[in-house]
N, C-alpha and C positions, 0 to 999 in steps of 0.2 A: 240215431240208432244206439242207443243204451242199453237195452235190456235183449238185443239179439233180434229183435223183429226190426223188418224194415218199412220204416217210417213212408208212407202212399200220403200223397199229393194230389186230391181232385180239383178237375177246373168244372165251375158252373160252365152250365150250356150258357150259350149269349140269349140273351132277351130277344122274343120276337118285338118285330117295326123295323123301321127304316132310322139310317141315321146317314147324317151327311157334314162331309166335312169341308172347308173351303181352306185354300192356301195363296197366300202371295207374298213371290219374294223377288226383290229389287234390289240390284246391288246397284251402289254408285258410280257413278261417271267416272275415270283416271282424269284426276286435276292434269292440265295442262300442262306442269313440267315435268309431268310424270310419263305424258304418250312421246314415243317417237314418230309414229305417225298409224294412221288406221282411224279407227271409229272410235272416239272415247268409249260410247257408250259400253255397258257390260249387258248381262244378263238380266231378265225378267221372268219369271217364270209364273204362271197362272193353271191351277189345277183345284177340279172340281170333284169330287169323292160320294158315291151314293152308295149304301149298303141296304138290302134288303136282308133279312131273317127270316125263318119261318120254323121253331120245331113242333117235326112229325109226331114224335110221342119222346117217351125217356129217352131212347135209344140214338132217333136217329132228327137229326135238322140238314135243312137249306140252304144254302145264300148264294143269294146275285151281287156281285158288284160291278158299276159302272168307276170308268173313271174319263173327264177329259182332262187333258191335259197342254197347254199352249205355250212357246218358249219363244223369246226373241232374243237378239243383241248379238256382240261382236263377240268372236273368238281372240283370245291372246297366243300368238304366234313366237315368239320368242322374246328372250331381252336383248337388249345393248348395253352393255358395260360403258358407263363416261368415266372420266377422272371427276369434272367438275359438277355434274348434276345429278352424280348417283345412277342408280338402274333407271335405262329408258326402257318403257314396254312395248313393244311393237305387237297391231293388235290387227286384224283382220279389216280392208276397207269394208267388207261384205258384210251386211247385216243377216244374221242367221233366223228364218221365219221357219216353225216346225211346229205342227200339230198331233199330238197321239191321242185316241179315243180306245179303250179295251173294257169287255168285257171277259167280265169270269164268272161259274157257276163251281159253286161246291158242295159236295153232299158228306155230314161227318157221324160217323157211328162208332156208338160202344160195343168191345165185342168180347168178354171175358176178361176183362180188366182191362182192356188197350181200348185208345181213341184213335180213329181211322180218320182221316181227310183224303178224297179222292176230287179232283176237281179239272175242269176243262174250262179253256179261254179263248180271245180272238180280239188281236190288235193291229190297229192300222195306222199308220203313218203317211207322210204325202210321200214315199221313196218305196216303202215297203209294205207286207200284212205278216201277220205269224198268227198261226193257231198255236198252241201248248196246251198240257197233260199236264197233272201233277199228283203223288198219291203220297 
């Protein structure tokens, strides 16, 4: 803003289609003189991403998202302080197994210079569900 006007920022609409994304992440096992006891294993996590699009005309567009998502591996529960081998990690025996699936729908419009997102969802877990609002 140099000469007194202020300087406006557009974002293009997203393209209509579908895009999808994949993720995987794997953390490594605690080397052995590193656990005081529990499950080496750490974390895994596996997550699948789909996007729908659709715009209505200038003003106003769509979108669906799915997402799965799948986690396993041990929790780290505290450390142990040694003198002679450093931090032990003490890790959970339990293997932690947990799946979330959600969807989301959202509708976005222009409306005298402002962009509007209004959107509703729906996720489940094997312990819980939640719907959610957002605007």
């Amino acid at each position: 803003m140099t000469d007194g006007r202020a300087l406006v920022l557009a974002q293009e609409a997203p393209e209509d289609g579908i895009s999808a994304q994949f993720t995987y992440y794997d953390e490594e096992p605690l080397p052995p003189g590193k656990l005081a006891f529990g499950s080496p294993d750490r974390y895994k996590i596996n997550s699948q991403q789909l996007r729908w699009v659709k715009n209505l005309d200038d003003n106003y567009s769509l979108s669906v998202e799915f997402l799965h998502e799948a986690m396993s591996g041990s929790s780290p529960w505290y450390v142990i302080p040694t003198i002679d081998e450093g931090p032990l990690q003490a890790m959970t025996g339990a293997t932690i197994r947990d799946k979330r699936d959600q969807l989301n729908a959202s509708v976005q419009w222009k409306n005298e210079g402002y962009e509007h997102t209004a959107g509703l969802g729906y996720s489940i877990e094997d312990d819980y569900s939640a719907i959610f609002g957002s605007y």
